[in-house]
N, C-alpha and C positions, 0 to 999 in steps of 0.2 A: 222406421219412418224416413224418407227421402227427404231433404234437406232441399231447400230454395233457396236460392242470392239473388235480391234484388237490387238493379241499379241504375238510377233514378241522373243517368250522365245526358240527358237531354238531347240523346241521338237518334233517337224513336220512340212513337207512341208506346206502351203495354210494354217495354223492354224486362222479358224474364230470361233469367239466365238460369237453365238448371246446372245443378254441381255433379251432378252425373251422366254430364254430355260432355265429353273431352275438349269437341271443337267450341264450344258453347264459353266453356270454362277459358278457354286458351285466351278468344277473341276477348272476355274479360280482363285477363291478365296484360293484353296484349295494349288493351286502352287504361288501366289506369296505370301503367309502365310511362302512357306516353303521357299524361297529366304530370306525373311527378316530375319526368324529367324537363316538361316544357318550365313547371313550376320554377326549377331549381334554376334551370337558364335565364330565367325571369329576374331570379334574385342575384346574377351576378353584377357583381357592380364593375362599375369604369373608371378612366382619371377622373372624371368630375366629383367621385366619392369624396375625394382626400383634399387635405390641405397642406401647407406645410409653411418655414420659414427664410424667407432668403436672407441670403449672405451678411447684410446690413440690418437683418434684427424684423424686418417687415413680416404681415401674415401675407402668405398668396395662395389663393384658394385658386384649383387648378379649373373648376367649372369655370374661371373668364377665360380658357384657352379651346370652348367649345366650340367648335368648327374650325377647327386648325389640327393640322397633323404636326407630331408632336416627338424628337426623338431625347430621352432620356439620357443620363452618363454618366457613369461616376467617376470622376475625376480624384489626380494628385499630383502633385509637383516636383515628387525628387521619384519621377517614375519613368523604364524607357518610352514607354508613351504617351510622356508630358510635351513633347511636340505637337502631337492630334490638336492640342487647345486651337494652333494657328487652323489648320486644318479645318477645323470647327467652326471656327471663326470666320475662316474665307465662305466656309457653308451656309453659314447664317448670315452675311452681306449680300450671297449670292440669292440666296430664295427665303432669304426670313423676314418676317413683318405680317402681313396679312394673313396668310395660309397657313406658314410654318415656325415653328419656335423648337428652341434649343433650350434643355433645362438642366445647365450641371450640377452634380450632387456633388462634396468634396469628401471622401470617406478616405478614412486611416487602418482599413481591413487587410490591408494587402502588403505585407514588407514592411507594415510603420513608413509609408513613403506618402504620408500625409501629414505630418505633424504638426503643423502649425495652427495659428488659431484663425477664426473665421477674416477676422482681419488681417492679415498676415495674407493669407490665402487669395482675399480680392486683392491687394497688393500687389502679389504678385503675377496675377492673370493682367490687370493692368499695364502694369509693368514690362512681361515678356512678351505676352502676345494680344495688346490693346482688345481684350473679351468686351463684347458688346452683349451677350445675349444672356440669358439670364444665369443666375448660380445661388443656390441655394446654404441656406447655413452647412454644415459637417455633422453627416450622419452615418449610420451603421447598416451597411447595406447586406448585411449578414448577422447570423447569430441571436443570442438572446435580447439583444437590445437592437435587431433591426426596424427602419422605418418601416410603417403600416402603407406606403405606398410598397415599397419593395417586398414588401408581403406580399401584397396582389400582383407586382409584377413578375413573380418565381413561382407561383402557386398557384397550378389551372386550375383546385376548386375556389379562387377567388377570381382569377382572369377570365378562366373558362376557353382557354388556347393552351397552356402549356406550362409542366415544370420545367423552369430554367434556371437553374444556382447564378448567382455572380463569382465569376470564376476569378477574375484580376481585374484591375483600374480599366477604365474606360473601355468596359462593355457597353452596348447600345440597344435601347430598348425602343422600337420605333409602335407609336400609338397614332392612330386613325382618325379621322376627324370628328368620329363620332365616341371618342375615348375610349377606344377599344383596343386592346395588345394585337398587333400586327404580329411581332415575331422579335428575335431577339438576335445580333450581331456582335462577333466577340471581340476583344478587345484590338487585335491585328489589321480588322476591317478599318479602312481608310474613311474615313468621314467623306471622301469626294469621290465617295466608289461607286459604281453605277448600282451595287444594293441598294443604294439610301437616293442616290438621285436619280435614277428611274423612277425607282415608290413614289419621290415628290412631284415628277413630272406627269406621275397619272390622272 
């Protein structure tokens, strides 16, 4: 007995597909390949999924940074690229406020060259290089206990762009206005490099 697959994907009247016509069969395969995969793109999520806590103990849901492009960091203080902060800084006086936001992460992954406590930490961004832009409490941007934003931001079946590990302190993770992962800059990249301020100027 010959076998029939019917399917009922609203792309033609009377749509029969025999399973012993090759091309018949393919063209099958061929559209519900693209249902799943559109499905799955559908379910990626963006910044606006996550929440998290800044520096001072507050909740800050990252959906109020909707329509602002958006770059990521994770920061430390006894690190060679504990300079970037000023850098960062002259970044976000230069083009930050309406469009663009700066959102440091302070993580103790890398060398123990984060050790201090949340307080301590705004301290000393105060202190050495007058940080204006935001900073978030001290989390784990790696590992078993990393944050559920840095999950999506290293893992393209959560981004949907790309694996990218946090390799050392102040890598840079630049997000779209529509909270979407642009792409990812490593820790070397100068905050006032035309990577980051062409992107802003587009």
């Amino acid at each position: 007995m010959k076998c029939l697959i019917f399917a009922s994907l609203n792309i033609g009247p009377n749509l029969v597909f025999n399973a012993n016509k090759p091309n018949a069969m393919k063209k099958l395969l061929i559209i519900l390949f693209t249902i799943t995969t559109t499905a799955a793109m559908s379910q990626t999520k963006t910044l606006y999924d996550f929440t998290a806590k800044t520096i001072d103990g507050k909740d800050f849901d990252f959906s109020s940074l909707k329509g602002k492009k958006v770059l990521i960091v994770n920061t430390a203080s006894k690190c060679g690229y504990t300079p970037q902060y000023a850098k960062l800084e002259e970044l976000y006086k230069q083009m930050g406020g309406e469009k663009f936001e700066i959102i440091g992460f302070p993580a103790n992954n890398f060398g123990a060259q984060e050790p201090g406590s949340n307080d301590e930490i705004a301290g000393f961004c105060q202190k050495n290089y007058g940080v204006t832009f935001t900073m978030m409490e001290k989390i784990s941007v790696k590992g078993k206990d990393q944050h559920p934003l840095y999950t999506w931001l290293t893992e393209e079946d959560q981004n949907g762009v790309s694996d990218d590990k946090v390799k050392w302190n102040f890598q840079k993770f630049l997000i779209d206005e529509n909270g979407k992962l642009v792409k990812s800059l490593g820790s070397g990249v100068d905050p006032m490099s035309k990577d980051i301020t062409s992107w802003l100027a587009k």
